[in-house]
Each structure stands twice: as structure tokens, then as C-alpha cells.
C-alpha positions in Angstrom: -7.9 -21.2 -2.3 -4.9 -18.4 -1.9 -4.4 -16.0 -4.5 -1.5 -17.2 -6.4 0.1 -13.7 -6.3 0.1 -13.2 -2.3 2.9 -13.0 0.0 4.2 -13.9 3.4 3.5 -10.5 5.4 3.7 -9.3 8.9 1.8 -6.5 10.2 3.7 -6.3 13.7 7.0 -7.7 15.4 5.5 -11.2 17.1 3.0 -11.8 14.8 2.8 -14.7 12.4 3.5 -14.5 8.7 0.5 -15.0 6.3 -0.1 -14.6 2.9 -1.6 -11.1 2.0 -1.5 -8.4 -0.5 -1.6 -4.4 0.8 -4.7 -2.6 0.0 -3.7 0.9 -0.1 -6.4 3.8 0.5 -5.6 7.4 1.1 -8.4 9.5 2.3 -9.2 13.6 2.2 -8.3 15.1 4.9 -11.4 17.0 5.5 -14.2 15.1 4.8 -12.6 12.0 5.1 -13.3 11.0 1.4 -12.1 8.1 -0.3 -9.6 9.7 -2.4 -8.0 6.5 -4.3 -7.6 2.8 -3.8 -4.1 0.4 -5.0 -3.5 -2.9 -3.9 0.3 -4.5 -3.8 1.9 -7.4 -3.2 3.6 -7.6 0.3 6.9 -6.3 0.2 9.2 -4.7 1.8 8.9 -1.1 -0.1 5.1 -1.3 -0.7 4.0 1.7 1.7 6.1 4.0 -0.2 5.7 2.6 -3.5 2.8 3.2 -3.8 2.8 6.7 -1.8 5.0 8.0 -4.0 2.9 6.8 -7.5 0.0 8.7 -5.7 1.9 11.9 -5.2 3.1 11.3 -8.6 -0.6 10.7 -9.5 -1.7 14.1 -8.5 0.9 15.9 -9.7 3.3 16.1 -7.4 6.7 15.2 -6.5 8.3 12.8 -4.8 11.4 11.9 -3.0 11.5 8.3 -4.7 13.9 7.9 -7.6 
């Protein structure tokens, strides 16, 4: 059964398309710690979604409007 909120993705040019969501986990640079987990649907603006939410997360800023 496919999760009903999955989406056509592509990880590389010649691939094929299959239904996926993005699990997102940035880790600590120095120990290589687990540092926070997201998952998103598959689209085109997912990677930095969700990079900018964790900067925004910390603290930070970010370049995303």
C-alpha cells in the first residue's frame, strides 16, 4: 500500500520516477550526531525548505523569504 501523501521523485537524471517522501537529517559536524529529523513530500523546493526552517529552528537566518 503507498502512502497516500507520496510523490513522483527522481533522485538522478535517468532514473525512474517513484513515489517517495524526503527524509531530511542534518548531522553535527563533529561528532557526527544526529542533530534533527523532517520528512517532506517530494518537491521541487524541499532541500531548501526545509534547510532554511532548520536554520530558522536554531536561531538563525536564512536567505528564504
Amino acid at each position: 500500500m503507498a502512502d497516500p501523501d507520496a510523490r513522483l521523485s527522481v533522485k538522478a537524471r535517468g532514473e525512474a520516477a517513484r513515489l517517495a517522501s524526503l527524509g531530511h537529517v542534518p548531522l553535527d559536524n563533529r561528532h557526527g550526531l544526529i542533530a534533527g529529523e523532517q520528512v517532506t513530500t517530494a518537491d521541487d523546493t524541499a532541500d531548501v525548505d526545509a534547510a532554511a526552517q532548520r536554520v530558522d529552528d536554531l536561531g538563525g537566518t536564512s536567505a528564504s523569504p
